[in-house]
Every structure is written in structure tokens, then in C-alpha cells.
MIBASE-401408 format. One record per residue (C-alpha): x, y negated, z negated. Coordinates in Angstrom, 3 decimals. Example, Ala and Ser with C-alpha at 12.3 -4.5 7.8 and 13.67 -1.06 7.14 Angstrom:
<recs>
+----------+----------+----------+
|        u |        v |        w |
+----------+----------+----------+
|   12.300 |    4.500 |   -7.800 |
|   13.670 |    1.060 |   -7.140 |
+----------+----------+----------+
</recs>
This chain:
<recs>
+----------+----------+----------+
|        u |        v |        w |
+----------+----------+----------+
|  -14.059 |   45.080 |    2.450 |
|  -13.712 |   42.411 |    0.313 |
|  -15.236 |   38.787 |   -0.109 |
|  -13.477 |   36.143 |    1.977 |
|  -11.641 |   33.247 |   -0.186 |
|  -13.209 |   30.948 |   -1.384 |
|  -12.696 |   28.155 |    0.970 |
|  -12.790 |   24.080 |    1.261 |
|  -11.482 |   22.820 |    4.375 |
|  -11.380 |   19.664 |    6.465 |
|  -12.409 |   19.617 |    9.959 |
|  -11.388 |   23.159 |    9.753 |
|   -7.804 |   22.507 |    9.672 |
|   -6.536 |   21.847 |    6.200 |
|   -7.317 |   23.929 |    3.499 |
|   -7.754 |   24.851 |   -0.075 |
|   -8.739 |   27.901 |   -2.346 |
|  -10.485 |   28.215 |   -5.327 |
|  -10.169 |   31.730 |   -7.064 |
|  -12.177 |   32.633 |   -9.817 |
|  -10.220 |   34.207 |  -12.850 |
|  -11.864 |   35.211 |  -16.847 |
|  -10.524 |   32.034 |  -18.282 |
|  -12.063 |   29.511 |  -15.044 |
|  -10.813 |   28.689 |  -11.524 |
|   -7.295 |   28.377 |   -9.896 |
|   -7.095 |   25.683 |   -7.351 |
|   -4.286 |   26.754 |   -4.662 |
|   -3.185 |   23.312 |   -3.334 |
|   -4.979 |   20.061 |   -3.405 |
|   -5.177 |   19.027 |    0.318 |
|   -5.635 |   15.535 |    1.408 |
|   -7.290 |   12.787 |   -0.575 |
|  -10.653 |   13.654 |    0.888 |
|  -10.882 |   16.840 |    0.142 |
|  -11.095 |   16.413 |   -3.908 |
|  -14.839 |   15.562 |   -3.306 |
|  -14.832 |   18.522 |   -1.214 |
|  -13.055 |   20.956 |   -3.923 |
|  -15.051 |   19.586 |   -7.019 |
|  -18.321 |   19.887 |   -5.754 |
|  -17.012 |   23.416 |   -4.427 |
|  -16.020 |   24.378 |   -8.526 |
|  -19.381 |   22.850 |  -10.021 |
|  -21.385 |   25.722 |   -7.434 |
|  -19.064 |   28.341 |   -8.792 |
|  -19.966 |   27.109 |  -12.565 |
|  -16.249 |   27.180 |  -13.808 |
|  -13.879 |   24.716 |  -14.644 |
|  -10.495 |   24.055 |  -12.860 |
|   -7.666 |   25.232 |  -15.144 |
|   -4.885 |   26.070 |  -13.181 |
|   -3.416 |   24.212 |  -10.041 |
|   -0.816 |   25.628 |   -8.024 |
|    0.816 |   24.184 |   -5.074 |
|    2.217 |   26.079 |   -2.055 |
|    4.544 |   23.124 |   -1.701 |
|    4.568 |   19.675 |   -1.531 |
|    3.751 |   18.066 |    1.616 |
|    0.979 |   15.295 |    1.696 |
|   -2.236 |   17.546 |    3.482 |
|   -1.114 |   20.274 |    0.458 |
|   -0.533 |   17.775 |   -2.646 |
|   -1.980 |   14.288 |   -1.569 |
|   -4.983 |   15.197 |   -3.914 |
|   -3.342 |   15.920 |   -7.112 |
|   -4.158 |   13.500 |   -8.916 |
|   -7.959 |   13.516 |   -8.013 |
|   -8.557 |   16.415 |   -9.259 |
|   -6.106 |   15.963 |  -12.330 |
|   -8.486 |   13.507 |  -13.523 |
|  -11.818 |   15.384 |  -12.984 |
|   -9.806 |   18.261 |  -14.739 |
|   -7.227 |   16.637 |  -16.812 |
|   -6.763 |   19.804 |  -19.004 |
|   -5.531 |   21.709 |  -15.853 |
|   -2.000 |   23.182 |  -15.864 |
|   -0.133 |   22.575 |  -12.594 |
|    2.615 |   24.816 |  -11.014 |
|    4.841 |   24.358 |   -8.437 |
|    8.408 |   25.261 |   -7.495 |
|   10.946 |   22.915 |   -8.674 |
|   12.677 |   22.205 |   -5.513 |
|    9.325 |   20.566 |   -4.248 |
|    8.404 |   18.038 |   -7.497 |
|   10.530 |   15.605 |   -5.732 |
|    7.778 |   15.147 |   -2.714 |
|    5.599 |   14.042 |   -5.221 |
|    7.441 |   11.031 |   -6.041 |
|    7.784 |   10.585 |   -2.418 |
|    3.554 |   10.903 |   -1.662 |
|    2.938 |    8.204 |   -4.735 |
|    1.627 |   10.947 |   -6.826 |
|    1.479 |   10.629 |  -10.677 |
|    0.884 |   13.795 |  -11.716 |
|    4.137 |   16.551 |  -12.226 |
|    4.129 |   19.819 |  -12.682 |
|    3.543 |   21.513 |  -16.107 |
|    6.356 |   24.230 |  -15.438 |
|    8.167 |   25.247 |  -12.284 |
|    7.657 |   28.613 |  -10.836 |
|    9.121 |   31.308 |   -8.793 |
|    9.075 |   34.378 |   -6.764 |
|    8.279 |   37.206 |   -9.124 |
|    6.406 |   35.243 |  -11.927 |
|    2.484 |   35.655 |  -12.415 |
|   -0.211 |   32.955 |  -13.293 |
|   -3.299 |   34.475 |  -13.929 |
|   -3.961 |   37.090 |  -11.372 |
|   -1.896 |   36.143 |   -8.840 |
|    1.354 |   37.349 |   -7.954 |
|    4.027 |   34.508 |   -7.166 |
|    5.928 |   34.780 |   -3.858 |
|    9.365 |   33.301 |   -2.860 |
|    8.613 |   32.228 |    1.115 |
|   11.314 |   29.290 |    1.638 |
|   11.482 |   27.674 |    5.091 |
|    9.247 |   25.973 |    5.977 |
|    9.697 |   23.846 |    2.682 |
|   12.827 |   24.560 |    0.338 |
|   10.352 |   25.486 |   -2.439 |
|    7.466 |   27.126 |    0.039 |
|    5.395 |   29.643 |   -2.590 |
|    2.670 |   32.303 |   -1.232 |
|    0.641 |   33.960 |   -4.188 |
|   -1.154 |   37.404 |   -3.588 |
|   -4.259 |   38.011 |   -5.556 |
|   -3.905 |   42.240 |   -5.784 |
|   -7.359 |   42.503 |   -7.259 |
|   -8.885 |   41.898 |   -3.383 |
|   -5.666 |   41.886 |   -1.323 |
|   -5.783 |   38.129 |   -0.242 |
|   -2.641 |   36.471 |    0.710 |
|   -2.558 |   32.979 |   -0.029 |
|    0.231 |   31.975 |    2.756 |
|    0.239 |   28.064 |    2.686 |
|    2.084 |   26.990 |    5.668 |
|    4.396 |   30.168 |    5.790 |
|    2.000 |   31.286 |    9.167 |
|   -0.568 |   28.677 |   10.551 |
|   -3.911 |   29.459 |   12.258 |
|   -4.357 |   27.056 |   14.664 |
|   -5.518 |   27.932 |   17.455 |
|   -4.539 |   31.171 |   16.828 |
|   -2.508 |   33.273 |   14.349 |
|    1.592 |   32.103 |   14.886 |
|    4.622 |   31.886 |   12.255 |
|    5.305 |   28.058 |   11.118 |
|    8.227 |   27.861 |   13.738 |
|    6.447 |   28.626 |   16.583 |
|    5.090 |   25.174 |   18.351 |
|    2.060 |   24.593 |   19.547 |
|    1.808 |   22.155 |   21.540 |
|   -1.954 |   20.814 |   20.210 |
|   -1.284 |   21.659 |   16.596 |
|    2.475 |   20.354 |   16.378 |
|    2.751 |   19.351 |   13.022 |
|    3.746 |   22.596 |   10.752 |
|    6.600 |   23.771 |   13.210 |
|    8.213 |   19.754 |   13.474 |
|    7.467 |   19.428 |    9.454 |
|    9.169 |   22.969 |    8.551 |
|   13.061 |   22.327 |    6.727 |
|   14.709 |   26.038 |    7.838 |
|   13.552 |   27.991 |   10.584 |
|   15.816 |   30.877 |    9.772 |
|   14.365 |   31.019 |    6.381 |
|   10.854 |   30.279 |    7.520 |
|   10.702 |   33.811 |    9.909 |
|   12.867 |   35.664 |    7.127 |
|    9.827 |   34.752 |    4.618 |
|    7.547 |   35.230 |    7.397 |
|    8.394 |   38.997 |    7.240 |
|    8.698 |   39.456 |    3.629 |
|    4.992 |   38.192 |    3.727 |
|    4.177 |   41.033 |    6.626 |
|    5.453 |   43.842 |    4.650 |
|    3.390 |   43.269 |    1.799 |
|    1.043 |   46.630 |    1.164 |
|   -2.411 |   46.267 |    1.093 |
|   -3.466 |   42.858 |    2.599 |
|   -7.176 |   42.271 |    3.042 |
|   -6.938 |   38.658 |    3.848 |
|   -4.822 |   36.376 |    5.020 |
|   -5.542 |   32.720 |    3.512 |
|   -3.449 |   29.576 |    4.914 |
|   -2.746 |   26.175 |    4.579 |
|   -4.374 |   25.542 |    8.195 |
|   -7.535 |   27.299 |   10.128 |
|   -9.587 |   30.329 |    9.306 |
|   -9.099 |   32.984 |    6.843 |
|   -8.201 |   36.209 |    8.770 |
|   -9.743 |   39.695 |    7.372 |
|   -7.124 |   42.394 |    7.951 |
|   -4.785 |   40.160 |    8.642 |
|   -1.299 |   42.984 |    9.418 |
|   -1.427 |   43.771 |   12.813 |
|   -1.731 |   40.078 |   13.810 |
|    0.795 |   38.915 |   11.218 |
|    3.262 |   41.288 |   13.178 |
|    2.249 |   40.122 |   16.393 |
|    3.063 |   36.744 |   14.959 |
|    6.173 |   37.785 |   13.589 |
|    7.476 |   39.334 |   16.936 |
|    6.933 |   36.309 |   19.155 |
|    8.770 |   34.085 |   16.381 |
|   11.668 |   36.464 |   16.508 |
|   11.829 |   36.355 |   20.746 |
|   12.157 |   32.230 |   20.047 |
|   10.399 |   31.790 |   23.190 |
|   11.643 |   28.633 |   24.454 |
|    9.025 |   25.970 |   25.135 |
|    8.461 |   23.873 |   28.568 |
|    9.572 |   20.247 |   28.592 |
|    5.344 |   19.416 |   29.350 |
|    4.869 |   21.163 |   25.718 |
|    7.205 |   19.537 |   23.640 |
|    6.369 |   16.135 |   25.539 |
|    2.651 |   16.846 |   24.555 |
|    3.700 |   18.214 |   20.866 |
|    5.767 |   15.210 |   20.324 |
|    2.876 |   12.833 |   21.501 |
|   -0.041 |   14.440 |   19.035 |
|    2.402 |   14.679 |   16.289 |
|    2.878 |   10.790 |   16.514 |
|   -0.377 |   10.588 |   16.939 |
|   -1.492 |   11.916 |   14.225 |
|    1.580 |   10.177 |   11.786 |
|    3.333 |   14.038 |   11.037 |
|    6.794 |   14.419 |   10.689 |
|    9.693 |   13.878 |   13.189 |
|   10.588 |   16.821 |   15.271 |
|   13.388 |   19.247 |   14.818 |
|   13.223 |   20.593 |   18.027 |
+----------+----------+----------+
</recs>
């Protein structure tokens, strides 16, 4: 089996990558302000510089940190798809994208994957040299392995911030018949190893759209405001 991603996290629940390629490292999202101490001091260990950035998409615990690590690495290229630049502006961030992406293009190893729902723009990349799935926010992992859509009531925030639910479970299933998957890497909680069987368990109970009790949603809606996410859709 392969080695897991290379990880950076904050309080175990928002996430970055670093993945090594000939030419240096490509940073998959930026996470929250304070995570770019985090995610340099991560690249220094691995000895490479940072000269690719690519977003999943571009909500604030994904792209907040742009700019902080655009000027430790200001000769990094950034990527993102175009339908998501716009957030940027939004967040206060400086930085835009070198060129917009899309499903079926490749930067550096990895594989680019059209996964729309959650955002308009949502990207996954798959790394086929070890079979890790960089999902951003397409499936979350906390507390346990679900599709964006599917609330929770103590980890709220992906399901109210996702744009198209239809779109979100459509790209949720693309992602679970990929070939080959050795890890599953996310926006939000652990990486999992072997990641296909649970990503269709996932995928089934999104389908079902079990409905959720009023106690949940009154509890969702609560830690989401709590914690300043976005208003509900459900």
C-alpha cells in the first residue's frame, strides 16, 4: 500500500496536501489563514519549494490562505476553475489564478476532475502514480465518511455551504467509479486508505435523502451560526 498524503490540518478538520512532484511541491488548497505557518514549515521538512497551487474551490477554509503562501512562494503558479475566481474577490484575497482549469486537463501528475455541486467550479485531482484522490469538499469526513449533502448535525457546515445538491451526488459518483483508489484525501477529517467500499456506502445513503429530524437541523443550524458558516439550504 501506498504512503498516506502528505497532510497539514487544523484541529483535524480542515485540510491541505502537499504532493511532491520532479520539478518541487503542489499545494492542493490553502486552508485558513493559520494554516500557511502550518503548510510552510510542512514544505521546508520535505526540502522542496512550492510551485504549483491548486484550489479545489474557493470557499474561505480552502482559499483564505492564498496569499500567505503566494508571498513565501511568489514564483508559484495557481490554478483554479474559473467559475470560482470570483470568491476570491469576495474573501479579500489578492492573489488570482494564473490559468483556469478543468475536468480532463493535467498539472503535473495529477489528473484534473470536473466534481460541480457543492461549488459551481468544485475540482478533485487524482494523483495515478499512488491512487490518492484529492476530493476537497465533494465527500467530507467528519465524523465519519458522508457525501457533502448529507447533514450532520455537529459538522453542519459543508452540506448548508454546498450550491447544487443534484450535482454534488452526481459528482459524488463520478468520484466512486474511479479505478484504482488507494486513498481518499478531503477538504475535512482523516485521509481514508482504501477508500471504495465506504465511498459507496456514502454514496447510497446520499441517494435514499434520508430526511433529517427537526432536533438535527435545529442543532445543525445552531453550530453552523456558531461557528459563522454559511446560511442553510435546507
Amino acid at each position: 500500500m501506498t504512503q498516506p498524503p502528505v497532510r497539514t490540518a487544523l484541529l483535524g478538520l480542515i485540510n491541505t496536501y502537499l504532493v511532491p512532484e520532479k520539478d518541487g511541491l503542489t499545494l492542493i488548497d490553502t486552508g485558513m489563514l493559520s494554516l500557511v505557518p502550518r503548510i510552510l514549515k510542512k514544505a521546508a521538512q520535505l526540502g522542496q519549494p512550492i510551485t504549483r497551487i491548486v484550489l479545489t474551490h474557493g470557499h474561505d477554509d480552502h482559499a483564505l490562505g492564498l496569499d500567505g503562501v503566494k508571498r513565501a512562494y511568489p514564483e508559484a503558479r495557481v490554478f483554479m476553475h474559473q467559475a470560482e475566481a470570483a470568491s476570491l474577490t469576495r474573501l479579500n484575497v489578492e492573489t488570482r489564478p494564473d490559468r483556469a482549469v478543468r475536468g480532463g486537463e493535467q498539472l503535473g501528475s495529477l489528473q484534473v476532475i470536473a466534481a460541480p455541486g457543492h461549488s459551481e467550479g468544485h475540482l478533485a485531482y487524482l494523483d495515478p502514480r499512488d491512487g490518492t484522490l484529492y476530493a476537497g469538499d465533494a465527500f467530507v469526513n467528519v465524523p465519519s465518511l458522508r457525501v457533502a449533502t448529507e447533514l450532520h448535525p455537529l459538522f453542519p457546515m459543508p452540506t448548508f455551504a454546498t450550491w447544487n445538491a443534484d450535482a454534488a451526488r452526481a459528482s459524488a459518483r463520478t468520484l466512486t467509479e474511479l479505478h484504482g483508489l488507494n486513498w481518499l484525501a478531503l477538504g475535512h477529517g482523516q485521509p481514508i486508505r482504501a477508500p471504495q467500499q465506504a465511498m459507496r456506502t456514502a454514496l447510497l445513503r446520499a441517494e435514499q435523502q434520508i430526511p433529517v429530524t427537526g432536533w438535527q437541523l435545529a442543532l445543525a443550524h445552531r453550530i453552523n451560526t456558531l461557528s459563522g458558516g454559511a446560511k442553510g439550504h435546507i
